[in-house]
C-alpha positions in Angstrom: -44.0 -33.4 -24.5 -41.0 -34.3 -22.0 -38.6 -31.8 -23.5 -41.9 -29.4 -23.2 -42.0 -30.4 -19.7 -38.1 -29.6 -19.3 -38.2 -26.3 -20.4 -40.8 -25.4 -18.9 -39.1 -26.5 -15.5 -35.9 -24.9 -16.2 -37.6 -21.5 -17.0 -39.3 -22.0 -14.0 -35.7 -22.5 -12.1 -34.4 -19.9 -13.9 -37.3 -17.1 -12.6 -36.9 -17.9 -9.2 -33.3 -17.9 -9.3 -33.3 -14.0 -10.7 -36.7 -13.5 -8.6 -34.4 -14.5 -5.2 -31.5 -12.2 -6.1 -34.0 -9.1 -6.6 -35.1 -9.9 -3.5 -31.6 -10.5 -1.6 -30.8 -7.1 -3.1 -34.0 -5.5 -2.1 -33.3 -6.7 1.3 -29.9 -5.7 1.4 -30.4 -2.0 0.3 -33.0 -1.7 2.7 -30.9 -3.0 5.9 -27.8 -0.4 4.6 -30.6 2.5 4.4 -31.7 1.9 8.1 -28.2 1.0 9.9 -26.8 3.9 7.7 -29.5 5.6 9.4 -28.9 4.5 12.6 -25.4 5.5 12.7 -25.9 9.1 11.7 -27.8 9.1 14.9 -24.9 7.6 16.8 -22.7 9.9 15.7 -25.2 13.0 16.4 -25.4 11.9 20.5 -22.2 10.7 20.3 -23.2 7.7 21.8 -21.1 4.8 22.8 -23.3 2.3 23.3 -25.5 3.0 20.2 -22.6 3.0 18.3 -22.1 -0.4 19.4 -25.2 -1.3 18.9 -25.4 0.4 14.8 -21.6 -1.2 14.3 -23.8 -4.8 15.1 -26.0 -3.9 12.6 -23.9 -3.4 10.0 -22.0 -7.3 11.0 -25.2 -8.2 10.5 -25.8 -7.7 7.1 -22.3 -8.6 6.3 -24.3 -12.0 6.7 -26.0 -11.2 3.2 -22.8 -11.5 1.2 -23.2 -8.1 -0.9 -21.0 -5.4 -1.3 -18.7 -6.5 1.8 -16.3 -3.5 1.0 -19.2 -0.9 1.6 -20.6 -3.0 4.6 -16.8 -3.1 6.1 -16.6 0.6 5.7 -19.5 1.9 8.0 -18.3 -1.1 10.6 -14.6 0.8 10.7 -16.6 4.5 10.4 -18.3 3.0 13.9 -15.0 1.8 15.3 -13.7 5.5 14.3 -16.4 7.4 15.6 -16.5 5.0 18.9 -12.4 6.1 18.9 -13.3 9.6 19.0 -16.2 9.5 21.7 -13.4 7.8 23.9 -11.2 10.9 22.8 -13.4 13.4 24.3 -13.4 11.3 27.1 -9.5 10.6 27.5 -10.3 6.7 27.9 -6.7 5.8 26.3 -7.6 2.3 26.2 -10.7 2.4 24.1 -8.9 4.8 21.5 -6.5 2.2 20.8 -8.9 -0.6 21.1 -11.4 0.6 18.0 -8.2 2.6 16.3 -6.7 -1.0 15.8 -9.9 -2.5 15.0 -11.1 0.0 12.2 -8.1 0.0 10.4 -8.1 -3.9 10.6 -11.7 -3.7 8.8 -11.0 -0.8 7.1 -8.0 -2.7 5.4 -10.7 -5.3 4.3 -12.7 -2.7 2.6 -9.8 -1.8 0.8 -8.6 -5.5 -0.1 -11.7 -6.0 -1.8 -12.4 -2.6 -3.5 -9.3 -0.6 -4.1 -11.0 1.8 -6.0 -13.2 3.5 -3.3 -11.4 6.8 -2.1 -13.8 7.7 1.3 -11.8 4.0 2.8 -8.4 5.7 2.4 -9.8 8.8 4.0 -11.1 6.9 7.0 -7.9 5.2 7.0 -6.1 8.3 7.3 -8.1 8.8 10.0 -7.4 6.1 12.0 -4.2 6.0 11.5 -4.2 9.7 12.9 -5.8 8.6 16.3 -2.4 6.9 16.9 -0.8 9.2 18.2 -2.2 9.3 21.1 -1.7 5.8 22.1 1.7 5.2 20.6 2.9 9.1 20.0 6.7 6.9 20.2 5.8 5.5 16.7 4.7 9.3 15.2 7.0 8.8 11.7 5.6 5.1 11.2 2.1 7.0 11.4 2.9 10.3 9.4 4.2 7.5 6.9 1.3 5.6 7.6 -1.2 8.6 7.1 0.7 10.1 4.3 0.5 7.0 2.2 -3.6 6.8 2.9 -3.8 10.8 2.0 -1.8 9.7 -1.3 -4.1 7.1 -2.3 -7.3 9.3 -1.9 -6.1 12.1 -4.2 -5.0 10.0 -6.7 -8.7 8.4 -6.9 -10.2 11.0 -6.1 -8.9 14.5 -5.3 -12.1 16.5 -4.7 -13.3 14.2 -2.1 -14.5 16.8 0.3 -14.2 14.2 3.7 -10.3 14.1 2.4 -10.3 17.9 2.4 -11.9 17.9 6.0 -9.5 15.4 7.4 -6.6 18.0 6.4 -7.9 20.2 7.9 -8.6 18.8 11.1 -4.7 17.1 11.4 -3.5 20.7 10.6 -5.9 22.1 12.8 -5.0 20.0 16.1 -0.9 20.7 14.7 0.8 23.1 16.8 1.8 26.7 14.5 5.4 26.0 15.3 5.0 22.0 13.8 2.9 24.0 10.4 -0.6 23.7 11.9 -2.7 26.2 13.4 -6.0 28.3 12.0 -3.8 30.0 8.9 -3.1 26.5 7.5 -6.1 24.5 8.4 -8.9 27.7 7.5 -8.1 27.1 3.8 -8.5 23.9 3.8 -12.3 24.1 5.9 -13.3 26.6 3.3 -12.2 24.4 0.1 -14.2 21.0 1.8 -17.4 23.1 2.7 -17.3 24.4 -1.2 -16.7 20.8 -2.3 -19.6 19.4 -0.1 -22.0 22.5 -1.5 -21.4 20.8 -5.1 -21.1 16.9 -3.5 -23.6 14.3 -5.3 -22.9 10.9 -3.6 -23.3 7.9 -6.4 -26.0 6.1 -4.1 -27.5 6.4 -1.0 -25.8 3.8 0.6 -22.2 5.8 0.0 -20.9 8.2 3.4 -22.6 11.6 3.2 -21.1 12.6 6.8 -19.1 15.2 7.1 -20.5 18.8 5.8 -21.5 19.8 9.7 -18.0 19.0 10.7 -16.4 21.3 8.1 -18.5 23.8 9.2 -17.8 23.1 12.8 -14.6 23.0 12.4 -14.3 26.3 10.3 -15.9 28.1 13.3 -13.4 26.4 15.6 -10.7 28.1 13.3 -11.8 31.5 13.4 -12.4 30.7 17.5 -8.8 30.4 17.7 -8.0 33.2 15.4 -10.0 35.2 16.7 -8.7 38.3 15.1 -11.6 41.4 14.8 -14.9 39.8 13.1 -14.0 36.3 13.8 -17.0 35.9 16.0 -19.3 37.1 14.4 -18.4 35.0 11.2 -17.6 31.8 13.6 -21.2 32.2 14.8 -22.5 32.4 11.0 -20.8 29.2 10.5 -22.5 27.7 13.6 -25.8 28.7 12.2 -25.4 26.9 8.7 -24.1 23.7 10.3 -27.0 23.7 12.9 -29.4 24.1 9.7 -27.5 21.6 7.4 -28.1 19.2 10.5 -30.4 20.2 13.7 -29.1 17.0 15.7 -25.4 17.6 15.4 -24.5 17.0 18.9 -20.7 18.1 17.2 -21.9 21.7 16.7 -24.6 21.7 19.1 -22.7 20.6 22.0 -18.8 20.8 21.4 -18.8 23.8 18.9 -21.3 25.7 20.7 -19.6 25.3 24.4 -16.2 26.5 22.9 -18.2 29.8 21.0 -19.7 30.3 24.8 -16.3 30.6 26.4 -14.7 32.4 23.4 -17.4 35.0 23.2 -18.2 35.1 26.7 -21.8 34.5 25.6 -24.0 32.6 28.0 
């Protein structure tokens, strides 16, 4: 009867153990879903302070204790995307302040998963906004942004984010440096294809991006802007805007720079 009894208390253990992970993962899932959420909005307004607020989030359920890598990730995708609002604002200070920071977490992700290729292209990032801090240490961050590049295609070389981060390097590089529209159009084209055929593995995995390459690919033509290249800039405004109404990106940036370019009102 008292080894009845035991069993029956150790199966009873044994249920609520598995019953509380379900549940820890339940909860966990459900927290990535809505700060994931949140930070797509962020990054729409291009919002400091609700960046802020969605990169608290996501230290948050670092609290949980599951999947760390993918948690650190979004928390150095906020410090990048807080970097860049400073950009467009020229607040030097700021750039270097959440440059450093995300690749500090970013460099965490990476400790603890080596295998994920989307941290290497956010580290490439990063390590891109240097230059406009510390532009004396440019071959330590071509080095720096090289070796990030390197890792990414090796894992996984029809990332279409890694694609669009090309792109946008050779895009802001000066024709005489081997930049310009000619160099970085190619490159647009090849990451909107790959995001046309793009199936993330889960729904907690980065699904950003598409908008910019389209974005971006309009920007190109912009500064072509050989016969036709408005109308087909335009065309790619019109996708992005459809792929993603709230894209303060295209809505905002992209659309201002087609206004000037095309004399449109």
């Amino acid at each position: 009867m008292k080894k009845q009894i035991t069993l029956v208390i150790m199966l009873l253990i044994t249920l609520s153990l598995v019953s509380f992970k379900v549940n820890a993962s339940e909860d966990f899932e459900k927290a990535m879903k809505k700060a994931k959420k949140n930070l797509k909005t962020a990054m729409d307004k291009s919002d400091a302070s609700m960046l802020v607020k969605s990169r608290g989030e996501f230290e948050r359920i670092l609290q949980l204790k599951e999947d760390q890598w993918l948690v650190n990730y979004y928390i150095a995708l906020s410090d990048y995307s807080l970097a860049t609002n400073a950009s467009i604002n020229q607040k030097t200070d700021d750039i270097k302040k959440y440059s450093q920071s995300g690749i500090e977490v970013i460099n965490k992700s990476i400790d603890a998963n080596p295998e994920f290729a989307d941290a290497y292209v956010l580290l490439e990032a990063l390590n891109f906004n240097r230059w406009q801090y510390e532009p004396e240490k440019m071959q330590d961050i071509i080095s720096a942004s090289q070796s990030a590049e390197a890792s990414a295609e090796k894992l996984e070389p029809g990332n279409p984010r890694l694609m669009l981060l090309k792109g946008i390097a050779h895009f802001y590089t000066p024709e005489a440096y081997g930049g310009g529209p000619k160099v970085s159009m190619p490159e647009f084209e090849k990451s909107i294809s790959l995001f046309e055929k793009r199936k993330e593995k889960s729904e907690l995995y980065p699904d950003w991006g598409n908008d910019w390459a389209l974005g971006y690919m309009a920007l190109s033509l912009m500064k072509r802007n050989d016969d036709g290249d408005m109308t087909k800039a335009k065309k790619y405004i019109d996708d992005a805007i459809k792929l993603n109404p709230d894209s303060g990106f295209i809505n905002v940036y992209v659309m201002d720079e087609y206004k000037k370019s095309s004399g449109s009102k």
